[in-house]
VOPAGU-2260 file (C-alpha; in pm, 1 decimal, decimal comma):
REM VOPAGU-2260
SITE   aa  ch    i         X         Y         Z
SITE  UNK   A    0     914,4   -2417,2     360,0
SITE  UNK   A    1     933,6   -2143,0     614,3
SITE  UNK   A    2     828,9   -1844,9     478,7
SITE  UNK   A    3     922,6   -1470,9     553,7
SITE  UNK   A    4     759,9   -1116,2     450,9
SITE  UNK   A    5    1044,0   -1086,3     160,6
SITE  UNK   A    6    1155,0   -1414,3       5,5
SITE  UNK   A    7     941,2   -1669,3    -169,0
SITE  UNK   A    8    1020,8   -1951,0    -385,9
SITE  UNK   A    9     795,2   -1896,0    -653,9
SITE  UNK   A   10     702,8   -2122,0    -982,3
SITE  UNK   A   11     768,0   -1869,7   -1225,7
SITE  UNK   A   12     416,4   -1782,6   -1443,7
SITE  UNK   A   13     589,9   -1545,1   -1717,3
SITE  UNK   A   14     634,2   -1389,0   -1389,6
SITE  UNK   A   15     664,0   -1554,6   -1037,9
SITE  UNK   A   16    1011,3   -1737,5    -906,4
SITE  UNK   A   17    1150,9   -1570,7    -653,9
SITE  UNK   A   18    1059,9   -1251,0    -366,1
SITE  UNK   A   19    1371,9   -1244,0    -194,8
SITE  UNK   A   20    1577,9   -1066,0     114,9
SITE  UNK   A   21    1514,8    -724,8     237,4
SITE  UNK   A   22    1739,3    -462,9     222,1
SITE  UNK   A   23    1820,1    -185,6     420,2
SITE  UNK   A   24    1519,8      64,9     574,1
SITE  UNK   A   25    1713,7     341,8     445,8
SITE  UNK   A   26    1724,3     214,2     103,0
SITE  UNK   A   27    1376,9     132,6      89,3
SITE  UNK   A   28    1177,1     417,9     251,3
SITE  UNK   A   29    1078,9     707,3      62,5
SITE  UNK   A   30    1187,3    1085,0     185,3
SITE  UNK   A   31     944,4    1238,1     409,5
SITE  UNK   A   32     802,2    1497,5     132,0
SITE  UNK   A   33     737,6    1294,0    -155,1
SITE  UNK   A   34     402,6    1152,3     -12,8
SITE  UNK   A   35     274,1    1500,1      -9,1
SITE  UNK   A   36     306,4    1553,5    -383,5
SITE  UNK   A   37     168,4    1258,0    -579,7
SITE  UNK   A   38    -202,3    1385,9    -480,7
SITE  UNK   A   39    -370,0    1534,7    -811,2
SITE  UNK   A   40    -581,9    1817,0    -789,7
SITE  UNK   A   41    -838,5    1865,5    -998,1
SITE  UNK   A   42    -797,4    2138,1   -1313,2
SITE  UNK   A   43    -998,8    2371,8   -1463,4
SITE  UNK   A   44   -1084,2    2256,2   -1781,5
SITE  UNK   A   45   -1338,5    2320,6   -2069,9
SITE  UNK   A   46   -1592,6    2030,3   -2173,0
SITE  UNK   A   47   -1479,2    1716,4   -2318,1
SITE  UNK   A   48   -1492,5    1662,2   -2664,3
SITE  UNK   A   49   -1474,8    1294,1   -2550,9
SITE  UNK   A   50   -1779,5    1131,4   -2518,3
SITE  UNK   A   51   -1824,1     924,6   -2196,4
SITE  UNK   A   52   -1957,8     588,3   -2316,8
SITE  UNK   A   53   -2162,2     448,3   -2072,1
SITE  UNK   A   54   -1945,3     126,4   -2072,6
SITE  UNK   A   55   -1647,7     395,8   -1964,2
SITE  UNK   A   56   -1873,3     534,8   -1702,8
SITE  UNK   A   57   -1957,8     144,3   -1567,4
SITE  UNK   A   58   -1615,3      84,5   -1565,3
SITE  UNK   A   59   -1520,1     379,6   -1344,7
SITE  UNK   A   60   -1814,5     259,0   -1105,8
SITE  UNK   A   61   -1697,6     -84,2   -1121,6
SITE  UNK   A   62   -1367,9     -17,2    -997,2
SITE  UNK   A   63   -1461,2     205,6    -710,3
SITE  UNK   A   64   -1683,2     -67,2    -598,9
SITE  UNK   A   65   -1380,6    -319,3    -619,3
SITE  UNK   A   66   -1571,6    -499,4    -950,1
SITE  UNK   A   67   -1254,1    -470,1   -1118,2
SITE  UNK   A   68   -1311,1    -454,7   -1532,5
SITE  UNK   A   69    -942,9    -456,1   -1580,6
SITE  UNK   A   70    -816,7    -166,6   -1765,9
SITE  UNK   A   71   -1031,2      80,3   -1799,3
SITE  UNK   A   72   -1070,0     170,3   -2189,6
SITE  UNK   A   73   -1439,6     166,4   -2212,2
SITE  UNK   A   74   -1423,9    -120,5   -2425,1
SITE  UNK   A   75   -1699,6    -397,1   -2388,8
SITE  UNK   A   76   -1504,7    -735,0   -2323,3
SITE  UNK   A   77   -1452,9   -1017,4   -2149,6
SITE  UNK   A   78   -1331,0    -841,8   -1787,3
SITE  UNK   A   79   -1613,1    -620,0   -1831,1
SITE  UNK   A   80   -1875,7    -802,3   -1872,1
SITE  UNK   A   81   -1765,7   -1019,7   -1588,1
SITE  UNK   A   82   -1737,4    -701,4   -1371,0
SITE  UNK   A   83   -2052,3    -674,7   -1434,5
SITE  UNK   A   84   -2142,6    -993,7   -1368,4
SITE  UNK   A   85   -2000,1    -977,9   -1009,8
SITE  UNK   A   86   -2169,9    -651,9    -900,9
SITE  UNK   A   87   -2483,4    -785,3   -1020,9
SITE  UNK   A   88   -2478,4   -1103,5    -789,1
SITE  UNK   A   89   -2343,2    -863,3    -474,5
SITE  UNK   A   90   -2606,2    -645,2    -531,7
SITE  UNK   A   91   -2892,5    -949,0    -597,7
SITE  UNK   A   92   -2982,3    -829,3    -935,5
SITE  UNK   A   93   -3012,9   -1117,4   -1263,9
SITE  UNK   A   94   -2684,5   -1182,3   -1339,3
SITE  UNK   A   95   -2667,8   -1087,5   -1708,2
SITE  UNK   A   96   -2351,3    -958,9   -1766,4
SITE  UNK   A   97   -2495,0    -648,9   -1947,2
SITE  UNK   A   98   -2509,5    -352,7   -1863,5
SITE  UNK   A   99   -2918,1    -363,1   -1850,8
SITE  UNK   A  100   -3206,6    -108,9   -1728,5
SITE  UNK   A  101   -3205,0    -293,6   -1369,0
SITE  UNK   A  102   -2820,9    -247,6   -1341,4
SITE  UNK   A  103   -2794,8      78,4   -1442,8
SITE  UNK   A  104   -3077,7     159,5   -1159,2
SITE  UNK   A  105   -2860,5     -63,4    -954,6
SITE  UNK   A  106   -2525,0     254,7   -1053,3
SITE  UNK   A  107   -2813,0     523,0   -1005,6
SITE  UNK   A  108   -2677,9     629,5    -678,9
SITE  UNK   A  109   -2344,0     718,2    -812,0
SITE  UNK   A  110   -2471,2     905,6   -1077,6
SITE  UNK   A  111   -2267,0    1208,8    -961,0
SITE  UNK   A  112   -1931,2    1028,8   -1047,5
SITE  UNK   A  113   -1829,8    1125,6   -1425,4
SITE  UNK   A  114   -1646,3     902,7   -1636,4
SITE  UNK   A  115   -1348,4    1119,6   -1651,2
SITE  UNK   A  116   -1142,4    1379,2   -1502,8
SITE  UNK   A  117    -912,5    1656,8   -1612,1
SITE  UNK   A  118    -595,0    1643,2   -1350,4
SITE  UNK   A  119    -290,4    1861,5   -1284,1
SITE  UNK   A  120      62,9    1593,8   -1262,0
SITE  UNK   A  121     231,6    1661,2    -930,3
SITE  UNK   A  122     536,4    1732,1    -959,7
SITE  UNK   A  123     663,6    1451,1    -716,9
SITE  UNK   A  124     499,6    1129,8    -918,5
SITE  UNK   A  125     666,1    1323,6   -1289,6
SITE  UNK   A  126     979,0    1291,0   -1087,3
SITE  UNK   A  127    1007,5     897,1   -1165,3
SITE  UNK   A  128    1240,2     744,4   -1137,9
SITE  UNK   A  129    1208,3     628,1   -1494,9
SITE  UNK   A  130    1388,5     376,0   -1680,2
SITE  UNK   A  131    1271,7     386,1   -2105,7
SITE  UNK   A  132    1593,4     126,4   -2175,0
SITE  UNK   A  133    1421,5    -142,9   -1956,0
SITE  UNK   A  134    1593,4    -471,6   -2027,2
SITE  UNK   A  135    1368,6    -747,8   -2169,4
SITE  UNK   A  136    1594,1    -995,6   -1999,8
SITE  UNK   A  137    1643,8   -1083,6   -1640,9
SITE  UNK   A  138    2050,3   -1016,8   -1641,4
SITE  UNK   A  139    1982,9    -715,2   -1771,7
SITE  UNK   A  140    1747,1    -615,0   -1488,5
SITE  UNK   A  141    1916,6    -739,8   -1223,2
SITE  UNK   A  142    2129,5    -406,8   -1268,9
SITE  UNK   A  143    1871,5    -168,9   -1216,5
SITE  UNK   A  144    1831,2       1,7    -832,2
SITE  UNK   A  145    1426,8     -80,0    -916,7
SITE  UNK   A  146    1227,4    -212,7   -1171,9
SITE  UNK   A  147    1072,2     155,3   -1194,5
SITE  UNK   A  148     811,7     240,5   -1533,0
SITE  UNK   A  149     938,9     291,4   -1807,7
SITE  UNK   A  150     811,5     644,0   -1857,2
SITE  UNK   A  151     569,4     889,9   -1700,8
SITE  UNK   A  152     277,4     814,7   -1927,8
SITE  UNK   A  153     323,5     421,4   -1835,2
SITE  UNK   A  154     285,2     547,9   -1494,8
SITE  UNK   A  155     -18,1     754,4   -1542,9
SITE  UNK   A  156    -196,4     481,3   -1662,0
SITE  UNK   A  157    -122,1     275,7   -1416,4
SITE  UNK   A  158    -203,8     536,3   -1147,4
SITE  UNK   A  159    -537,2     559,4   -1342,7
SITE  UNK   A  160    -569,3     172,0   -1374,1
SITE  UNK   A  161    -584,9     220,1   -1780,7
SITE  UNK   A  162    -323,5     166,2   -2079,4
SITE  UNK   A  163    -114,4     501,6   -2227,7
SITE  UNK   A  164    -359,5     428,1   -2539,2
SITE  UNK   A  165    -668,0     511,9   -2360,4
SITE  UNK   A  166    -534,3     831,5   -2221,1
SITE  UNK   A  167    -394,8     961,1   -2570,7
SITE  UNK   A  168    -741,4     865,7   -2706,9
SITE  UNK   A  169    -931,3    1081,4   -2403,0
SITE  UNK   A  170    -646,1    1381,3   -2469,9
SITE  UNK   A  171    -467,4    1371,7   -2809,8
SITE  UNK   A  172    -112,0    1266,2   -2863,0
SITE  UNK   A  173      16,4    1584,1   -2896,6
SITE  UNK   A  174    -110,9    1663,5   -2551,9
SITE  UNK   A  175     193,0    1780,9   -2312,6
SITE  UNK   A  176     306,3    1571,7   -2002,4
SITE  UNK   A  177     481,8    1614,3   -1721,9
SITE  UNK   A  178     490,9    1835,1   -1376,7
SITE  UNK   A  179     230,4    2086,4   -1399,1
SITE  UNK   A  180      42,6    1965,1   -1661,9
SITE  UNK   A  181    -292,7    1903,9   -1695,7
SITE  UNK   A  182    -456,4    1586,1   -1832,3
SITE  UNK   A  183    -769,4    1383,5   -1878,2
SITE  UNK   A  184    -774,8    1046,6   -1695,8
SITE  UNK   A  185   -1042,6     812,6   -1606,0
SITE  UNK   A  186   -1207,5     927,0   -1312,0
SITE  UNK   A  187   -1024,0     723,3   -1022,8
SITE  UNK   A  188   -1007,6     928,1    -700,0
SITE  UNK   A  189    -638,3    1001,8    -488,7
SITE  UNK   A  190    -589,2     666,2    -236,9
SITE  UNK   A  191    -622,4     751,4     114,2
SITE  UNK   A  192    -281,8     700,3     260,2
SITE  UNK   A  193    -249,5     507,6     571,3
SITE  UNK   A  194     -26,0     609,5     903,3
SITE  UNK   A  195     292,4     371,5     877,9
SITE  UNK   A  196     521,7     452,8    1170,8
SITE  UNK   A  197     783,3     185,4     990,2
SITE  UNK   A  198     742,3     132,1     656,6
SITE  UNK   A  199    1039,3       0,0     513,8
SITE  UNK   A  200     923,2    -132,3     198,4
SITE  UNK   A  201     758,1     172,8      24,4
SITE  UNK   A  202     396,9      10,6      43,5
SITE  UNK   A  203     212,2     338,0     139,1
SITE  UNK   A  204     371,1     516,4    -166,5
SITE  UNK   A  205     334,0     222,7    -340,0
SITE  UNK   A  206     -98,6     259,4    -280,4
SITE  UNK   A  207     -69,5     616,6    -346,0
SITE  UNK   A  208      98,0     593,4    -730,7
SITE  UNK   A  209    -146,3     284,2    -807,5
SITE  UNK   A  210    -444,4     506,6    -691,8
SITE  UNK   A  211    -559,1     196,8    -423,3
SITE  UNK   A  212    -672,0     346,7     -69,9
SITE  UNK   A  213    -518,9     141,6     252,9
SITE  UNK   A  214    -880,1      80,4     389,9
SITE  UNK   A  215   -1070,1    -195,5     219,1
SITE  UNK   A  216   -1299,5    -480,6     339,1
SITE  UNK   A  217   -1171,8    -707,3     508,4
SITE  UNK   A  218   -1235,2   -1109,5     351,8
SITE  UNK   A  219   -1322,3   -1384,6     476,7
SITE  UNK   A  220   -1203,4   -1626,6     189,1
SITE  UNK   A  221   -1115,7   -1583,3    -163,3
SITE  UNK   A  222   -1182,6   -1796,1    -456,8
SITE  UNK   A  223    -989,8   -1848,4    -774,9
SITE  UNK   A  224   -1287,3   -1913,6   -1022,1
SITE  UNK   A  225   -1058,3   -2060,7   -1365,1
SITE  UNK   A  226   -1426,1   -2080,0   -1567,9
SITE  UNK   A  227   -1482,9   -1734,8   -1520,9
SITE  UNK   A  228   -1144,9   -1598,3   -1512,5
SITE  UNK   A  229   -1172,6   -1406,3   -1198,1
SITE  UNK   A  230   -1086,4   -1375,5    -819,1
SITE  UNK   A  231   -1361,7   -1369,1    -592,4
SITE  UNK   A  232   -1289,8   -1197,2    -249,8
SITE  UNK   A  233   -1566,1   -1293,3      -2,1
SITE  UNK   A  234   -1673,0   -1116,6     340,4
SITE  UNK   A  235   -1875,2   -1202,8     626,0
SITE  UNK   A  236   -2195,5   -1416,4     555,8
SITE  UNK   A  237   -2064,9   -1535,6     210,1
SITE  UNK   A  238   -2130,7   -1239,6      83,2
SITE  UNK   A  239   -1944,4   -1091,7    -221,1
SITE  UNK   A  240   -1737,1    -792,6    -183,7
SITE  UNK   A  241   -1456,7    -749,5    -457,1
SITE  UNK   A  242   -1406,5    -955,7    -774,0
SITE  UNK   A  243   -1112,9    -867,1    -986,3
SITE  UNK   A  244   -1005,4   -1052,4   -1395,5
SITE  UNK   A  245    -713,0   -1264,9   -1345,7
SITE  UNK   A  246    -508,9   -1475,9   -1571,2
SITE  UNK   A  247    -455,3   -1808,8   -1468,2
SITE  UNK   A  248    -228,6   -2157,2   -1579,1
SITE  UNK   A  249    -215,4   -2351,5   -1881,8
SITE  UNK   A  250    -207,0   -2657,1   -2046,8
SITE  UNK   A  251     143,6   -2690,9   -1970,5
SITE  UNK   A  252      90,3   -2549,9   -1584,2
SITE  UNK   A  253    -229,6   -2598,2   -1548,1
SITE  UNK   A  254    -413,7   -2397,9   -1195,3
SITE  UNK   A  255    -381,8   -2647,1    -901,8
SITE  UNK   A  256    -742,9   -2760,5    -830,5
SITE  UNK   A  257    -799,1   -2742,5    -452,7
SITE  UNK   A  258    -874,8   -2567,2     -79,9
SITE  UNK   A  259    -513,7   -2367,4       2,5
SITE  UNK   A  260    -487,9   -2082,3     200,4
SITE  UNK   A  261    -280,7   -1761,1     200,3
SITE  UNK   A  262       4,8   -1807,8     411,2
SITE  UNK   A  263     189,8   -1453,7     381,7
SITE  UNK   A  264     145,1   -1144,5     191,9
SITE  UNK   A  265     493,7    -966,0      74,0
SITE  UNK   A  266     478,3    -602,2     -55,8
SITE  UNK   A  267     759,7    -498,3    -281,6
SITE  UNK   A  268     890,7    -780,2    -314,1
SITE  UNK   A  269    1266,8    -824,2    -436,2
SITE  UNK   A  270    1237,7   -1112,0    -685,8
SITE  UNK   A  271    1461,5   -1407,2    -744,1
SITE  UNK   A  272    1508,2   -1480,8   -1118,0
SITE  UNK   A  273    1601,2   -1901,3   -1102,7
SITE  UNK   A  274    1578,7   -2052,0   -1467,9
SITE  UNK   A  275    1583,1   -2431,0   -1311,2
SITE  UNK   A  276    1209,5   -2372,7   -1271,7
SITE  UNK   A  277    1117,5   -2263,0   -1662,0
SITE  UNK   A  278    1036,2   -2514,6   -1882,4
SITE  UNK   A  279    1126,2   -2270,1   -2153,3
SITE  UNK   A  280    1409,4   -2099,2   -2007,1
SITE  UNK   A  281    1710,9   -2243,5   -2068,9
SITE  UNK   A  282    1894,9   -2362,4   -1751,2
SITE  UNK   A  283    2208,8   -2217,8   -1892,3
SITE  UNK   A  284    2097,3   -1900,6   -1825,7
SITE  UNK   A  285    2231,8   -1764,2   -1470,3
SITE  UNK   A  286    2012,4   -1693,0   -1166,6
SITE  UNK   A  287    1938,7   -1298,4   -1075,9
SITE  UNK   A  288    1827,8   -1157,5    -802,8
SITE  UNK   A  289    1579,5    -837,8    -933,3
SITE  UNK   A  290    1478,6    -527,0    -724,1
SITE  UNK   A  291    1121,6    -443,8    -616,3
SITE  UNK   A  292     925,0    -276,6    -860,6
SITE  UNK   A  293     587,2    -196,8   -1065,9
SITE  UNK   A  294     793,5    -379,4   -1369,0
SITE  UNK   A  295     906,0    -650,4   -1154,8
SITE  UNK   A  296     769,1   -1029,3   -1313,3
SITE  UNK   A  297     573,9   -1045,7    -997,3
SITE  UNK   A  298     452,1    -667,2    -998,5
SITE  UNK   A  299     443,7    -475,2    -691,7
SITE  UNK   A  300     349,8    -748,7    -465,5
SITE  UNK   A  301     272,8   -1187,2    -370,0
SITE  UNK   A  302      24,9   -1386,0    -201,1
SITE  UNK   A  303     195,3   -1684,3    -101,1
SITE  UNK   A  304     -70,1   -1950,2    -131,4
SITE  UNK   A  305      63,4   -2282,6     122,8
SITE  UNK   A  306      46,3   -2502,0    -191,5
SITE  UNK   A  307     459,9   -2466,7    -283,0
SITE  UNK   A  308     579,6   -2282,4    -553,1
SITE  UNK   A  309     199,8   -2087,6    -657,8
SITE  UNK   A  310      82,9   -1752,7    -547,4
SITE  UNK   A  311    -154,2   -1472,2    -653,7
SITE  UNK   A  312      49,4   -1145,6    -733,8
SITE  UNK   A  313      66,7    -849,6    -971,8
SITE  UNK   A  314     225,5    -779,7   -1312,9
SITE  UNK   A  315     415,9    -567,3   -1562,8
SITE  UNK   A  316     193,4    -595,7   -1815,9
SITE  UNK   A  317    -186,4    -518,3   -1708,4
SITE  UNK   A  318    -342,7    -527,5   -2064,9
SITE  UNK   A  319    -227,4    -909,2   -2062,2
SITE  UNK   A  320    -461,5   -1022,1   -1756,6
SITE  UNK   A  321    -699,8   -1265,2   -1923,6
SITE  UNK   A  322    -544,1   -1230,5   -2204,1
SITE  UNK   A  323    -229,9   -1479,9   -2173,5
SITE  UNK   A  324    -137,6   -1768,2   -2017,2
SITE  UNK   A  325      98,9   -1824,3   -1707,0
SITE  UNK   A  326     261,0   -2099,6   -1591,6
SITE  UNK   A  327      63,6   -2183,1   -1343,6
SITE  UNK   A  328      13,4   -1893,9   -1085,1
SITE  UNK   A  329    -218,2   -1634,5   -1021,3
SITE  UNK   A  330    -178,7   -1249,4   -1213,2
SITE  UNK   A  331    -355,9    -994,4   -1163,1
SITE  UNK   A  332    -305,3    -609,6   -1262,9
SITE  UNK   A  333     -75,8    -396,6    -984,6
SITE  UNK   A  334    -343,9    -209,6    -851,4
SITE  UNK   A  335    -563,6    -529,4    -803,7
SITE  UNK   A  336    -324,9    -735,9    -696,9
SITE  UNK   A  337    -242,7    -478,5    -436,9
SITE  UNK   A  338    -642,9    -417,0    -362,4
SITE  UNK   A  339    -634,3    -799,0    -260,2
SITE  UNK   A  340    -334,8    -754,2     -40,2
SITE  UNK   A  341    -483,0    -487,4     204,3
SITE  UNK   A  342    -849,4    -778,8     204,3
SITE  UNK   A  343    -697,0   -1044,0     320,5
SITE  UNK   A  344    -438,6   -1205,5     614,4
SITE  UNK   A  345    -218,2   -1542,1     643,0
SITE  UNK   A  346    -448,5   -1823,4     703,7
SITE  UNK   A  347    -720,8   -1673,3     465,1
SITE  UNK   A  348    -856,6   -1930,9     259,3
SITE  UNK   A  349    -866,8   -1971,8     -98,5
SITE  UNK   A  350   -1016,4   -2208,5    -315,8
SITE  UNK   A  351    -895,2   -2264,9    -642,9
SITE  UNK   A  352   -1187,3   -2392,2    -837,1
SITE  UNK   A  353   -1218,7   -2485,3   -1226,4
């Protein structure tokens, strides 16, 4: 199948059918001033009663470094300790999975970089849009102009690549949001923009509201590992530069074993809903065509892999990744998923291993 930047036919994982045709420029570009407002600036603010863990502070450092834990939540589980895992073997120390004395001397020059960070809300990422009705079903979707968050503190935390819970707990919930505001996040730094002449699509906003800068390194070849859970991005020399937890298959649609490559990367993606290809959807149900979206099935954007119908791509639900099955394609969160976008090119290759 020929494929173009906007429509894939996708094998639906609980999320991924169908990317499909472009619409207008003018309906897709943002206006020339909101860019300049979803920076946040840094707030004066008194000490945290918070403590930061060190697992909080390893996740914050993982994620920089493109060791993805997941969410951050400084929680010790199974993304985390595989985070670790992967900067230990980049940076050739035992691979332990623990946050030991030789990887914490391995962190020691980013000492600087605190766990958290107290943030004012621009006013132009409060603006939304928002949508707190969201359908749960595809029909109901389909009539949305985008498949926007929900509210601003879903945002947030995906800006801040946590969950709402973990900023409440870092705050309080009676904590005030919105324009103006200030608030206590994890401590993930504004995403340097890139210059897009033409950029119909949204993607540079897009980077900017998942905190994920345009300039990463460039791979090589990526590898699905299914025993560890994880996606592997690999640079020159073999040499490990970005790992990120993924969810992947099941025993109904199991992860197809083999050498594939990536064959076409689509940002935003519009998303065609086809029941015909869910075993437990019935085919009944009509067909929809969705709008792009961070909520979209396929999140904000798909690697079209050339074996038909599979893909990597993001999700609406980043809390899930490794924690629930798909039906046979490859999830991560948004702002990994759109990490992994700006590392690799059509005819990278990617092993899907067991």
């Amino acid at each position: 199948m020929k494929i173009t930047p906007y429509f894939v036919t996708l094998l639906l994982l609980g999320g991924c059918n169908a990317p499909s045709g472009p619409k207008s420029e003018q309906q897709r570009k943002p206006s020339a001033t909101e860019p300049a407002t979803l920076d946040f600036a840094d707030a004066k603010a008194e000490e945290s009663s918070i403590p930061e863990t060190p697992a909080l502070r390893a996740q914050v450092i993982l994620d920089r470094l493109g060791f993805s834990p997941g969410v951050i939540d400084g929680k010790e589980g199974q993304s985390y300790f595989a985070a670790l895992r992967g900067f230990q073997t980049a940076n050739d120390l035992p691979d332990t999975g623990k946050l030991d004395e030789a990887t914490l001397a391995g962190m020691e020059r980013w000492r600087d970089i605190p766990a958290t960070r107290v943030v004012v809300i621009p006013a132009g990422f409060a603006a939304g849009p928002f949508f707190p009705d969201f359908p749960a079903d595809a029909a109901g979707q389909a009539k949305l102009p985008t498949l926007g968050y929900r509210n601003l503190m879903e945002a947030l935390a995906e800006r801040f690549h946590t969950t709402p819970e973990a900023i409440v707990a870092m705050n309080s919930a009676s904590t005030p949001i919105g324009a103006g505001k200030a608030i206590r996040v994890p401590n993930i730094p504004n995403a340097k923009a890139r210059d897009a002449v033409s950029d119909p699509r949204g993607w540079n906003d897009t980077l900017r509201r998942l905190g994920v800068s345009s300039e990463q390194p460039q791979a090589e070849k990526v590898v699905v590992d299914k025993s560890e859970g994880v996606v592997k991005a690999f640079g020159a020399g073999d040499r490990l530069i970005a790992q990120f937890p993924a969810t992947m298959g099941s025993s109904r649609d199991p992860l197809p074993i083999g050498q594939w490559k990536i064959q076409g990367v689509s940002r935003n993606p519009d998303f065609h809903y086809n029941p015909k290809l869910f075993w437990d959807v019935s085919d009944s149900k009509d067909s929809q065509r969705l709008e792009p979206g961070p909520n979209s099935p396929v999140g904000v954007v798909w690697l079209d892999l050339n074996k038909p119908h599979y893909g990597i791509h993001g999700t609406s639900e980043p809390h899930t990744i490794g924690r629930a099955e798909s039906h046979g394609c490859i999830r991560l969160t948004n702002w990994d998923a759109a990490r992994l976008a700006q590392m690799v090119k059509p005819g990278t290759p990617a092993t899907l291993q067991p």
